[in-house]
KEKE-3310 file (N, C-alpha, C; in steps of 0.2 Angstrom, whole numbers, plus 5000, padded with zeros to 4 digits):
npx = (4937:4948:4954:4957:4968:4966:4975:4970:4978:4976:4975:4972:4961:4954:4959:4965:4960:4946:4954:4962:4949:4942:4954:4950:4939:4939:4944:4936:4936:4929:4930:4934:4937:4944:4943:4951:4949:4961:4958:4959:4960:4947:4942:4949:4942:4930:4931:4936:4927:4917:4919:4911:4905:4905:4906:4915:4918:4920:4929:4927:4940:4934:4948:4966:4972:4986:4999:5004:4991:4981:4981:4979:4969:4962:4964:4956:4942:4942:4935:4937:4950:4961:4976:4977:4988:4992:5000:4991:4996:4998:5004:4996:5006:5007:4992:4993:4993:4982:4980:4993:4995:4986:4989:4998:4991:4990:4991:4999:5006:5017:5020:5030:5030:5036:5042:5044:5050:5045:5051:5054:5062:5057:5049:5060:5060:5054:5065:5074:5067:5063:5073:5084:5073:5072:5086:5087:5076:5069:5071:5076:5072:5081:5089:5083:5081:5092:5090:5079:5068:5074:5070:5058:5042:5029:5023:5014:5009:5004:4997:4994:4977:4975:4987:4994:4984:4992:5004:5003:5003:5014:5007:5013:5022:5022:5019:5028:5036:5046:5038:5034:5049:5049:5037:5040:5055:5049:5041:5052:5056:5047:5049:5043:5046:5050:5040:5047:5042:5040:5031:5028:5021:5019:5027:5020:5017:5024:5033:5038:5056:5059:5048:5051:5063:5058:5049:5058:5068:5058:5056:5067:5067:5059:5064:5073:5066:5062:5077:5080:5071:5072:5086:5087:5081:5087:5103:5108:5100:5105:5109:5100:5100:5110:5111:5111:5119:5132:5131:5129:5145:5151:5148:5156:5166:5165:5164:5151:5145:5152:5151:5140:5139:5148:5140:5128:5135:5137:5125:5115:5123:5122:5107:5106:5111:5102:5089:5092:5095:5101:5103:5112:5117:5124:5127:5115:5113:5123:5116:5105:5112:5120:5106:5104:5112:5112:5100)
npy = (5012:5008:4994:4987:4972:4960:4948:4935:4926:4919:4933:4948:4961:4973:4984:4991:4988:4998:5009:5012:5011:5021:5033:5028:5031:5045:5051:5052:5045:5029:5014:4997:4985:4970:4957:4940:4925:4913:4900:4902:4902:4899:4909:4923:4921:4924:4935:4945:4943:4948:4963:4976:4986:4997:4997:4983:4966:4951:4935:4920:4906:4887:4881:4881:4889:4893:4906:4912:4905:4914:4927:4927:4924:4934:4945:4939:4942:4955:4970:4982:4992:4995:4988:4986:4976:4970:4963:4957:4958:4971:4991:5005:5019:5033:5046:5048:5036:5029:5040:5045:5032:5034:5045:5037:5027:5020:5014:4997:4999:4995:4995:4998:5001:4999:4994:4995:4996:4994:5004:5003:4990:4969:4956:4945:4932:4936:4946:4941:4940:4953:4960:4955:4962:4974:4977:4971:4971:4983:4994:5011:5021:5023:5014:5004:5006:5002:4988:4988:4978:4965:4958:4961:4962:4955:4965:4977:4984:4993:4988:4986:4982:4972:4971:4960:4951:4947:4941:4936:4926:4914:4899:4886:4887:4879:4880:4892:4909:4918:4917:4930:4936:4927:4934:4943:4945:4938:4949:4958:4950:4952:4965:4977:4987:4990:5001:5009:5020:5032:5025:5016:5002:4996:4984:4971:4959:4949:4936:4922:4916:4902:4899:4908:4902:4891:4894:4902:4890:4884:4893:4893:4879:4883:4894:4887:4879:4889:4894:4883:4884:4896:4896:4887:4893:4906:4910:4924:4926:4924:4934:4937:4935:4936:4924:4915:4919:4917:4902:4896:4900:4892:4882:4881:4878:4866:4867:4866:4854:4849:4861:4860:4848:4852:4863:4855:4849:4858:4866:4863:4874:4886:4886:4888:4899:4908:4904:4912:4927:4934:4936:4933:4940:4934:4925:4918:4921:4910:4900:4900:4898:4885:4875:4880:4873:4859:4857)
npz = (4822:4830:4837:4852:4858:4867:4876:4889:4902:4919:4926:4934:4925:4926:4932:4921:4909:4912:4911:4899:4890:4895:4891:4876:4876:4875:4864:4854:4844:4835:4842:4853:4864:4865:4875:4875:4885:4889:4894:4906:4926:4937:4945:4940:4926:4928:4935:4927:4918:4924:4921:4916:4900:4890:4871:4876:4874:4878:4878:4880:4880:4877:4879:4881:4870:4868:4863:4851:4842:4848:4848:4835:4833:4840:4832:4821:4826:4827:4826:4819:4807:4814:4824:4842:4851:4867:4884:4894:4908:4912:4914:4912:4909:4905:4899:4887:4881:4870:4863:4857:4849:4839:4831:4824:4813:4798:4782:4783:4793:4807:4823:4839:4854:4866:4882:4900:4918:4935:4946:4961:4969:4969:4976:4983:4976:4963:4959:4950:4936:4936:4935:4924:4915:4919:4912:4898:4893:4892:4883:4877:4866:4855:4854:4851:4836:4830:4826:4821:4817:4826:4839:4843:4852:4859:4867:4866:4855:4839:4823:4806:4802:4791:4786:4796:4795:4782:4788:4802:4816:4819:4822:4823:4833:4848:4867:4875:4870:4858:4847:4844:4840:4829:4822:4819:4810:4798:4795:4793:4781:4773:4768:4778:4789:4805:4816:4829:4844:4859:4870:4880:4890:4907:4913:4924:4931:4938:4936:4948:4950:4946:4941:4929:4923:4918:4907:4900:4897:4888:4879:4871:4866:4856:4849:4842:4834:4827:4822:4814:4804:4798:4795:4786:4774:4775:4778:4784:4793:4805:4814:4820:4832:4847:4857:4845:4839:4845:4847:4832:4834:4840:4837:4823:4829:4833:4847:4854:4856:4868:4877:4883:4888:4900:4905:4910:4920:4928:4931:4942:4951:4944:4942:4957:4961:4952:4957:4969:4980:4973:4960:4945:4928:4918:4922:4917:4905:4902:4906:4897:4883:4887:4889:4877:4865:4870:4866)
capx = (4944:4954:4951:4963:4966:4973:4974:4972:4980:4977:4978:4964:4962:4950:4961:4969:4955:4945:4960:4959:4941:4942:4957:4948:4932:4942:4948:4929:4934:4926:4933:4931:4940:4942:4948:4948:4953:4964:4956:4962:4956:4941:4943:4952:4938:4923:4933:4937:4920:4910:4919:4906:4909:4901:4911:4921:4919:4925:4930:4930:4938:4937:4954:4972:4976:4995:4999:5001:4983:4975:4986:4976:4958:4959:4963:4950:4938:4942:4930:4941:4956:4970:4976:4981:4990:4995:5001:4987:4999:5002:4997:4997:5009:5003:4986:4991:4993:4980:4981:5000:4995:4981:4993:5002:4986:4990:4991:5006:5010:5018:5023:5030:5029:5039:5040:5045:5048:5044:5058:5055:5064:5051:5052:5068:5059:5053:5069:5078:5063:5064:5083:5083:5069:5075:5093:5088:5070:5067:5077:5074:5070:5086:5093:5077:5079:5098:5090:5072:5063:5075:5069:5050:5039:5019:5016:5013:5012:5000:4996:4989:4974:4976:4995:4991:4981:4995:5009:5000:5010:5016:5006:5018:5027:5018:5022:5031:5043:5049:5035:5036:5055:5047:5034:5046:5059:5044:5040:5057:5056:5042:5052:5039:5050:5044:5043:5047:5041:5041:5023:5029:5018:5024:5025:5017:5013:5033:5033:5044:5062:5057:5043:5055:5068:5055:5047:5064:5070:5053:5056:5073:5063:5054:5072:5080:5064:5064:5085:5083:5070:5076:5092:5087:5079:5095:5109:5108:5094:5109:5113:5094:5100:5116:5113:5110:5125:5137:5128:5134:5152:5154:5146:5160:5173:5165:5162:5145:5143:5157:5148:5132:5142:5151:5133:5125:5138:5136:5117:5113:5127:5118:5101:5105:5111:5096:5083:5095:5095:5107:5106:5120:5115:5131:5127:5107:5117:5128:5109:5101:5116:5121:5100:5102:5116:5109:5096)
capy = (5013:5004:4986:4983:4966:4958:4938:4935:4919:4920:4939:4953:4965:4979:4993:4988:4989:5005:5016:5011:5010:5031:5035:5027:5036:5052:5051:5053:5039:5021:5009:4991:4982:4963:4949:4932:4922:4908:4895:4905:4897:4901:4915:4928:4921:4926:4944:4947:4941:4956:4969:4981:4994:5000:4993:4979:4960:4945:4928:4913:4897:4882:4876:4884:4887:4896:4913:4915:4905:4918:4930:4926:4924:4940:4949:4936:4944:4963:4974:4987:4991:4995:4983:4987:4970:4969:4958:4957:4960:4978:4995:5012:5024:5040:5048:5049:5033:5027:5044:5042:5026:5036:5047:5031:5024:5021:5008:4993:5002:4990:5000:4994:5007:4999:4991:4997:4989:4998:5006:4996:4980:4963:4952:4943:4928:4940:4948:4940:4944:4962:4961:4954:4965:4980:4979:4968:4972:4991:4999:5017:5021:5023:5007:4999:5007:5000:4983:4986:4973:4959:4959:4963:4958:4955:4964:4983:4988:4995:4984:4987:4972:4970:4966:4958:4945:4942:4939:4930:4923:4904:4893:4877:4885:4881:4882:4899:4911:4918:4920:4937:4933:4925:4937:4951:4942:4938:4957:4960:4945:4955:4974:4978:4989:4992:5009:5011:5026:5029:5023:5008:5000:4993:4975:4973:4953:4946:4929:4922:4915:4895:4899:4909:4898:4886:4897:4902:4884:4885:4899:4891:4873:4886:4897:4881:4875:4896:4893:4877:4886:4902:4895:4882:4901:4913:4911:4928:4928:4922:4940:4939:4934:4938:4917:4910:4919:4913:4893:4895:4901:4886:4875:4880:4877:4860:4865:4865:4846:4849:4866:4856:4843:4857:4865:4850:4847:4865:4867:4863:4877:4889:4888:4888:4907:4912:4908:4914:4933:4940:4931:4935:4939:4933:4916:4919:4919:4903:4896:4897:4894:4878:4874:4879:4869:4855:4853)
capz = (4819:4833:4842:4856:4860:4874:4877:4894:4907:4923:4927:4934:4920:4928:4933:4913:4904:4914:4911:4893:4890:4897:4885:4871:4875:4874:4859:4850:4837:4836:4845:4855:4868:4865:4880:4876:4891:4886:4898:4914:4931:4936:4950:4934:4922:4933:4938:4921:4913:4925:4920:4911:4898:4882:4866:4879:4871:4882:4874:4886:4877:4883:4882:4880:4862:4866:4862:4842:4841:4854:4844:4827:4834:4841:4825:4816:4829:4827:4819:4814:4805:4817:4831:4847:4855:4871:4887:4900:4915:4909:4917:4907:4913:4900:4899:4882:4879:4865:4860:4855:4843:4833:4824:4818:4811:4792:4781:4783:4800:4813:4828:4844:4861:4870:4889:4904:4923:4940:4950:4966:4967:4968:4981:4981:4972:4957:4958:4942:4931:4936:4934:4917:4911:4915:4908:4892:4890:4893:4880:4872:4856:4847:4854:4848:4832:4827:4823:4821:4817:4826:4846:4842:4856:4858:4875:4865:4848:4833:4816:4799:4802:4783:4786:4801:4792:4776:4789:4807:4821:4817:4828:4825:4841:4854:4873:4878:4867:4853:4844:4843:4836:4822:4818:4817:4805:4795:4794:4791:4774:4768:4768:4781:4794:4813:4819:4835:4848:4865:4872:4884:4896:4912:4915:4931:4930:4937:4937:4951:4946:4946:4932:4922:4921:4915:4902:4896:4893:4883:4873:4868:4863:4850:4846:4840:4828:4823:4820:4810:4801:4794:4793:4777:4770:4772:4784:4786:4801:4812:4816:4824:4839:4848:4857:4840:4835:4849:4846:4827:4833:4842:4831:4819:4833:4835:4854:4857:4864:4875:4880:4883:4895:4904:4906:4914:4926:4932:4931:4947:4955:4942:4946:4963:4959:4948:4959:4975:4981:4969:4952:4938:4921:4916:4925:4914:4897:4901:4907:4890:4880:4889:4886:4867:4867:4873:4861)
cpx = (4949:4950:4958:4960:4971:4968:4975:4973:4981:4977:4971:4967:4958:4952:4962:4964:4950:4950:4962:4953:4941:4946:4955:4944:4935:4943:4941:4931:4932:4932:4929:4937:4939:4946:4945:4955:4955:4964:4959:4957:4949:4943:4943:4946:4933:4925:4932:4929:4915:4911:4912:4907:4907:4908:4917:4915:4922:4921:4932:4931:4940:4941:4960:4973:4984:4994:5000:4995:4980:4980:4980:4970:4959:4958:4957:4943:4937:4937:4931:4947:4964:4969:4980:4983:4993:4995:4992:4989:5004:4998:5001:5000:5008:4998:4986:4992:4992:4980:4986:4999:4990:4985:4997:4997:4987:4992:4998:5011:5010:5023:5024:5034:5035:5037:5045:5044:5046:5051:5059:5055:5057:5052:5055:5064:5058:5059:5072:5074:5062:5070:5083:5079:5071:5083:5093:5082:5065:5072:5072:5074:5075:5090:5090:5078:5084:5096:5082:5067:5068:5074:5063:5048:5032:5016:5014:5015:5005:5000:4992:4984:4977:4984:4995:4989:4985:5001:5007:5007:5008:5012:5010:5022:5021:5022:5023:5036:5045:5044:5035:5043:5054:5045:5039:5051:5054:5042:5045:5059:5053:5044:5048:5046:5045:5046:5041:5045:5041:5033:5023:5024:5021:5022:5026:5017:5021:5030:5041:5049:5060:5053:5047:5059:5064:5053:5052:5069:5063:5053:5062:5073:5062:5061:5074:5074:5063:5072:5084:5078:5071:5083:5092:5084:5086:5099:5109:5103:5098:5111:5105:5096:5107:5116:5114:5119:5131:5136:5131:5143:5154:5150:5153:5168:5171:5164:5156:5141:5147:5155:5141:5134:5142:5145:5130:5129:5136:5129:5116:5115:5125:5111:5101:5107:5105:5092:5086:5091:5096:5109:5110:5116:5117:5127:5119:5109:5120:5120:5106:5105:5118:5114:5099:5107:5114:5103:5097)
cpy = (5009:4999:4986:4978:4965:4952:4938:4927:4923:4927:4942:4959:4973:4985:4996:4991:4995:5010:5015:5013:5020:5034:5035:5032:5044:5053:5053:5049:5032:5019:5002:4988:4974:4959:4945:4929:4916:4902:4895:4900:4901:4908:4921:4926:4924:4936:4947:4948:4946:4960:4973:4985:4994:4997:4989:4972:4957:4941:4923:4909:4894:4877:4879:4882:4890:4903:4915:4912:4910:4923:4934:4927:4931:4947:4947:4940:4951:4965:4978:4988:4992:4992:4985:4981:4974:4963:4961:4960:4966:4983:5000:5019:5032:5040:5046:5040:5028:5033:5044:5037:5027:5039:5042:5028:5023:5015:5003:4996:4994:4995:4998:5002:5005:4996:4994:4994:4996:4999:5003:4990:4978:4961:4947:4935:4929:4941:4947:4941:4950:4964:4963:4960:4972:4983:4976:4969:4978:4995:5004:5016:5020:5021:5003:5000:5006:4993:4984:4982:4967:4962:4962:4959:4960:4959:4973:4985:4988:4989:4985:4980:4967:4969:4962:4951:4941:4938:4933:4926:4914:4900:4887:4879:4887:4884:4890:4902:4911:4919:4925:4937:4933:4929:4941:4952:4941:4944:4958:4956:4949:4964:4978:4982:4991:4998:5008:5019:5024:5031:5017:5009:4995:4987:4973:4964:4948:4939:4927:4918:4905:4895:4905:4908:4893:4888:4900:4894:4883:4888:4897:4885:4880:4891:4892:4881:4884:4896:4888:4881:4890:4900:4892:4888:4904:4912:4918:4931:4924:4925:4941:4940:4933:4927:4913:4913:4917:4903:4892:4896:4895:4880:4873:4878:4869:4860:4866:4858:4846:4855:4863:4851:4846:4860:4860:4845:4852:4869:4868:4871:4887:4891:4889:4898:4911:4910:4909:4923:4938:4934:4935:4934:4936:4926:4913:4916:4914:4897:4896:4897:4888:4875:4873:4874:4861:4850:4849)
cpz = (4823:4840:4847:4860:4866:4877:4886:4896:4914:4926:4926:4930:4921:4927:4925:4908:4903:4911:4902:4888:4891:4892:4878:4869:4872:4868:4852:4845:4839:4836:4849:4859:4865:4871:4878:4881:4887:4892:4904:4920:4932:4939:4945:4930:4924:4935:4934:4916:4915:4923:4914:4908:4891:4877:4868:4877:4878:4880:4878:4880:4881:4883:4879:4873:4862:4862:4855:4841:4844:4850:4837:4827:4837:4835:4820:4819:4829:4822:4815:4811:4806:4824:4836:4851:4862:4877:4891:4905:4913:4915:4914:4912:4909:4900:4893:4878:4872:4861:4853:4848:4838:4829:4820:4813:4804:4789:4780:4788:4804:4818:4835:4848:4864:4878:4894:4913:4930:4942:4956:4966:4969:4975:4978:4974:4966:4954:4951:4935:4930:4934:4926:4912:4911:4912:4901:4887:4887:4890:4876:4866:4850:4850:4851:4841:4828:4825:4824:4819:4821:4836:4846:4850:4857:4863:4872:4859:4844:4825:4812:4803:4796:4784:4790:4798:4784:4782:4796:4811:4819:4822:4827:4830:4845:4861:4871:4875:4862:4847:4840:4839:4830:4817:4816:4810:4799:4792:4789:4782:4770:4767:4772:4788:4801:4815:4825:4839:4856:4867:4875:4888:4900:4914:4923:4934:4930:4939:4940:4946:4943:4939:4927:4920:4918:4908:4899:4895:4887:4878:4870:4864:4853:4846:4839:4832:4823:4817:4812:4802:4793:4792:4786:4775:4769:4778:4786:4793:4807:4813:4820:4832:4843:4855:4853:4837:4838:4849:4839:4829:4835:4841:4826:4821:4834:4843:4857:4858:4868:4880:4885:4888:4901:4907:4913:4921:4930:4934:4936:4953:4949:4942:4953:4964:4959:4953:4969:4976:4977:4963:4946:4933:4916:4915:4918:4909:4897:4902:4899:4884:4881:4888:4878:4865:4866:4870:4855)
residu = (UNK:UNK:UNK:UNK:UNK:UNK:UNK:UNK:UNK:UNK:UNK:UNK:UNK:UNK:UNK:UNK:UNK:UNK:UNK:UNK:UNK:UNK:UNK:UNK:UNK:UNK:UNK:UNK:UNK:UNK:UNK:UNK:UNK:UNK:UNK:UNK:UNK:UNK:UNK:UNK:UNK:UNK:UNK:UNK:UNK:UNK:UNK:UNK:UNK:UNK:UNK:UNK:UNK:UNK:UNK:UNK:UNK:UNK:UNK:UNK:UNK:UNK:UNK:UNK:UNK:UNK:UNK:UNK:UNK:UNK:UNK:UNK:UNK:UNK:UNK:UNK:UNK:UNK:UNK:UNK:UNK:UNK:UNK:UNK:UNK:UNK:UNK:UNK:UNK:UNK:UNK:UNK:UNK:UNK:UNK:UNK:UNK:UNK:UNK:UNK:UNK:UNK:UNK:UNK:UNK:UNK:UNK:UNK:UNK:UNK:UNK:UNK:UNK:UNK:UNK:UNK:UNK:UNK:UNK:UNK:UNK:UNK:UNK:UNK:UNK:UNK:UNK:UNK:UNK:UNK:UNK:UNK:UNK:UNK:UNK:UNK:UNK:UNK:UNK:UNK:UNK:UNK:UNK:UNK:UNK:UNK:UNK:UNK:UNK:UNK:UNK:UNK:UNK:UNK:UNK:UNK:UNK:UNK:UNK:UNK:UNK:UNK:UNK:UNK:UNK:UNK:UNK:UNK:UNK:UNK:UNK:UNK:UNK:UNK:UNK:UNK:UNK:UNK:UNK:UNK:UNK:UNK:UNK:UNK:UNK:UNK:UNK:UNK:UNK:UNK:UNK:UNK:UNK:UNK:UNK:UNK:UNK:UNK:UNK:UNK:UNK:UNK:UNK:UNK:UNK:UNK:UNK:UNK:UNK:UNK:UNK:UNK:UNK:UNK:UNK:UNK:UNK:UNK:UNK:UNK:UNK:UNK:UNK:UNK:UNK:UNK:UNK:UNK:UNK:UNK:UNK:UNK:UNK:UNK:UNK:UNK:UNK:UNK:UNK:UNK:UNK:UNK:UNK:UNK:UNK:UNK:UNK:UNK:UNK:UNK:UNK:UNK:UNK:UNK:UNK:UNK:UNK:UNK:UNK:UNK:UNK:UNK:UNK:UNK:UNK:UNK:UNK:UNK:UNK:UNK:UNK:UNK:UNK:UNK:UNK:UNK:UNK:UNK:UNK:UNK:UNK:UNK:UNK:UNK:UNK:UNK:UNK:UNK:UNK:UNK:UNK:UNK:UNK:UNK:UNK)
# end
């Protein structure tokens, strides 16, 4: 009845997968774990690759296809007809966790749980990830459900496979980002609504400040060729996203090359913020506007 997949890079999956693997069991319906490593180093490949466990699959490839191809092949590879996606760098805060996702099981369901951060800060170099994530990322239900399908993300949700396989994540964006973005909108083209519940898993797996400032100029690379897209479709999917819709405002004022200058002077005195002690949110927003900007 249910295949949970989950793409992994670089990241020990055991405690993840056992505590899984036991809720599943419980549940007395068929089920199957799948990991496909996305050409992780070796160390995480070889940890990953012992685990042992009655209806558990592991997929070594041998070379990074990026997260909607690893996305695709895992649904290409399920056996059964509802998908549980998730991040890798998760850990299951409810018993009830898989339990929770079986009542949803039906046909042209898409259901996203949710995520959730720890309550002890990181170390300081984490910190902006943790920051970020829990004031922009970690929203309840019935803030999730005032735009439901626009802010979708990959790290925890439910899917018909059969819808699954008419709609598929784009691989023309590679690198990092927004993916999920896309699919969503996508969803949303086809009258496909996402239901939301509360069923979040905590995202355990912070990437210091340095690699998310990097991975978020990436995800803004992939924004842009999103934007240019949907935009020749319907102007209307410029209400997806509250940077695409300040990037339009001052498109139409004409200030976004003088935005993009301003930016490039001040970059240096803003990254030295974000990967400081005490990084500004405020300062985050003017960072991947000045970026979008830019491009």
């Amino acid at each position: 009845m249910l295949s949970i997949c989950i793409p992994i890079y670089n990241f020990e999956v055991s405690n993840l997968v056992h505590c899984l693997h036991r809720q599943a069991t419980q549940t007395g319906l068929p089920f199957e774990i799948l990991l496909m490593d996305d050409a992780s180093e070796e160390y995480f490949t070889n940890r990953n690759e012992a685990i042992c466990l009655p209806f558990l699959r592991f997929i070594r490839l041998p070379e990074n296809i990026g997260r909607s191809r690893i996305r695709n092949r895992l649904a290409q590879e399920a056996q059964y007809p509802y998908l549980i996606f998730m991040d890798c760098d998760s850990a299951v805060p409810s018993e009830n966790y898989i339990s929770n996702y079986i009542s949803y099981c039906q046909p042209n369901i898409v259901c996203y749980g949710g995520r959730i951060y720890e309550e002890q800060k990181p170390d300081p170099q984490k910190y902006l990830r943790w920051k970020y994530g829990r004031a922009r990322e970690s929203q309840p239900v019935a803030e999730r459900l005032k735009n439901p399908n626009h802010g979708f993300e990959t790290n925890n949700f439910l899917i018909d496979r059969s819808l699954f396989e008419k709609i598929r994540f784009d691989e023309s964006l590679d690198g990092y980002g927004h993916e999920d973005t896309l699919f969503g909108l996508q969803l949303l083209a086809a009258g496909i609504p996402i239901q939301h519940i509360d069923n979040p898993l905590i995202h355990i797996g912070l990437e210091d400040a340095e690699t998310f400032l990097r991975k978020t100029e990436s995800g803004i690379r992939n924004l842009k060729k999103i934007n240019d897209l949907l935009l020749q479709q319907d102007p209307v999917y410029i209400d997806h996203s509250r940077l695409v819709r300040t990037k339009a405002a001052l498109d139409q004022l004409k200030l976004s090359a003088l935005t993009a200058i301003i930016f490039s002077l001040f970059k240096p005195l803003i990254r030295k913020n974000l990967l400081g002690k005490y990084p500004s949110l405020f300062l985050f927003d003017l960072y991947k506007l000045g970026n979008f900007c830019g491009l």
